[in-house]
N, C-alpha and C positions, 0 to 999 in steps of 0.2 A: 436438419433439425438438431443436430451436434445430439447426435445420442439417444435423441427422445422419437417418439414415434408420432407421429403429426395425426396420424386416424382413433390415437387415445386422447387427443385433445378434447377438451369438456365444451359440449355444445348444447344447450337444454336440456341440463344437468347429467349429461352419461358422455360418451364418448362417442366423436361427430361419426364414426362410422356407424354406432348405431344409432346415431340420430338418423341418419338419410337411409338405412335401411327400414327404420319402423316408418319413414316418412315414405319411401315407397311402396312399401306395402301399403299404406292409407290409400295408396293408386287403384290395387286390388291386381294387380298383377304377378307372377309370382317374381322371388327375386332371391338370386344366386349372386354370392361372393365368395370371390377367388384369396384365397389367402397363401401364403408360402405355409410349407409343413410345420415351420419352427415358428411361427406365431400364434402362440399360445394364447396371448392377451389379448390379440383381435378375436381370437374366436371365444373365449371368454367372454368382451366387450358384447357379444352377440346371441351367448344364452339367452334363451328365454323368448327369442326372435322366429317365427318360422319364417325361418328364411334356409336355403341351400347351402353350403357350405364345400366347395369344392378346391381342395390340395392345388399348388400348382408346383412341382417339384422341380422346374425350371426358372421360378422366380426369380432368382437373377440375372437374367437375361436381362428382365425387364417387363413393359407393358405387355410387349405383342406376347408371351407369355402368358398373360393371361388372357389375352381377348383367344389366341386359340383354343383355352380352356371352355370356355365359355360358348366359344363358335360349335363347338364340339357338342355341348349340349345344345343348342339348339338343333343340329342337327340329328340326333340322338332322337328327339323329342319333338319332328319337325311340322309332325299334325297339329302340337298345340303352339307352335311359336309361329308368328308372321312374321319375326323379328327380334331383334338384340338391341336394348337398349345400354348406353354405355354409360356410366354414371358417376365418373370418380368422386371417391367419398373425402375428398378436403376439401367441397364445395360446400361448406356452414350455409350458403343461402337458399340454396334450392330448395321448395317447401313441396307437398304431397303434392297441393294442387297444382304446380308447375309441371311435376311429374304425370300428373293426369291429363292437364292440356294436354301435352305433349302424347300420351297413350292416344288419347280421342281424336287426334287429327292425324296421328300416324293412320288408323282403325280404318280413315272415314276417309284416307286415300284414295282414288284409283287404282288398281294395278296396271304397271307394274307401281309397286310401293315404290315414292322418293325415298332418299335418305332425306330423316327430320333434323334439324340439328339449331341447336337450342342460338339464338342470337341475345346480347341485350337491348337494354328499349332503345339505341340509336342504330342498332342494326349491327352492330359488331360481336361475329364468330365467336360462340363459346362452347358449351357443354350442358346438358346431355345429349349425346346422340344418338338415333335410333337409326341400325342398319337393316335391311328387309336381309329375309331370309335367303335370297338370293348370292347375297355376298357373302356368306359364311367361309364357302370354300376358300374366298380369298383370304378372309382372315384367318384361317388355318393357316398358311402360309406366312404369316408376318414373324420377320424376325425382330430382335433386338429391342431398345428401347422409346422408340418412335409412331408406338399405338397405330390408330388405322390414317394419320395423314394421308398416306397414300393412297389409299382407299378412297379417299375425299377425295385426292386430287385427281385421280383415276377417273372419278365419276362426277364431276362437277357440276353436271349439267343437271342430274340426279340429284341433288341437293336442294333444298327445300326451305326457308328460314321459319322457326317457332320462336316467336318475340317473345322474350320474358320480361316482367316489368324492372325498371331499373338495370343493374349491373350484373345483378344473381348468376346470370349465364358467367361469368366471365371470374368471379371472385374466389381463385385458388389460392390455395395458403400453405404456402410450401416453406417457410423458416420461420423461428421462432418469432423475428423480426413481423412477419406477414402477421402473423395471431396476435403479434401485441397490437399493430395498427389498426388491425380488423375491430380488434375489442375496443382499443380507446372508439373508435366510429361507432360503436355502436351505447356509449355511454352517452 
């Protein structure tokens, strides 16, 4: 983003990080985000929001830094979690009710829980994905900047598609480039 921070970008008039946390909270589930300690203005961005707010003091590392975060409280907290949903916040499309799909069919599983994990409407792997609480300890384990692929690829057969309409699953915006294209599409 040459400098600028892609989770303050303006997405329904605040910044998309707290767009997609007020949007999953409309799910009714609770919802924790990992920030590095020196991000001041995401957690700013999030006043006002109850939402969890959890340090990641290795964020440089990268993702698997914070999904250990995270795994951590799940298991902390393992009577009220079935699971870990994964949500990266530069996804502008994802709306509450995609997030609640995706809670209700996680819910209304079997056990053992699949992993749910978000496709778009021609079937093509995206995001969010929902881990059962089973896989925590692996992702305790993850290093570096390569989130839970692994994870995925570990457990494939476990993997489960939740169509979202359109592209939504799939629309990350990661350069400035990506936000100006995303905006012109949607004028």
């Amino acid at each position: 983003m040459r400098g600028a921070d892609k989770l303050l970008e303006e997405v329904a008039g605040r910044p998309v990080l707290a767009t997609l946390a007020a949007r999953a909270l409309e799910a009714g589930a609770p919802v924790l985000v990992t920030i590095a300690p020196d991000q001041v203005a995401r957690a700013q961005a999030l006043a006002g929001l109850p939402v969890e707010l959890r340090e990641v003091p290795e964020a440089a590392e990268g993702m698997a830094a914070s999904l250990r975060v995270a795994a951590a409280e799940v298991e902390a907290e393992a009577a009220a979690h079935a699971g870990l949903m994964v949500l990266p916040a530069d996804m502008p499309e994802i709306t509450g009710d995609d997030i609640a799909q995706m809670i209700a069919a996680f819910r209304a599983a079997a056990e053992p829980r699949p992993i749910l994990r978000a496709t778009a409407e021609d079937g093509r792997w995206g995001h969010p994905v929902i881990l059962p609480r089973r896989l925590m300890s692996e992702l305790a384990r993850l290093q570096g900047d390569r989130g839970g692929r692994d994870i995925l690829k570990a457990h494939a057969a476990a993997v489960q598609p939740c169509r979202l309409p359109g592209a939504r699953a799939l629309t990350d915006l990661d350069t400035p480039e990506d936000w100006a294209a995303w905006r012109a599409r949607l004028r």
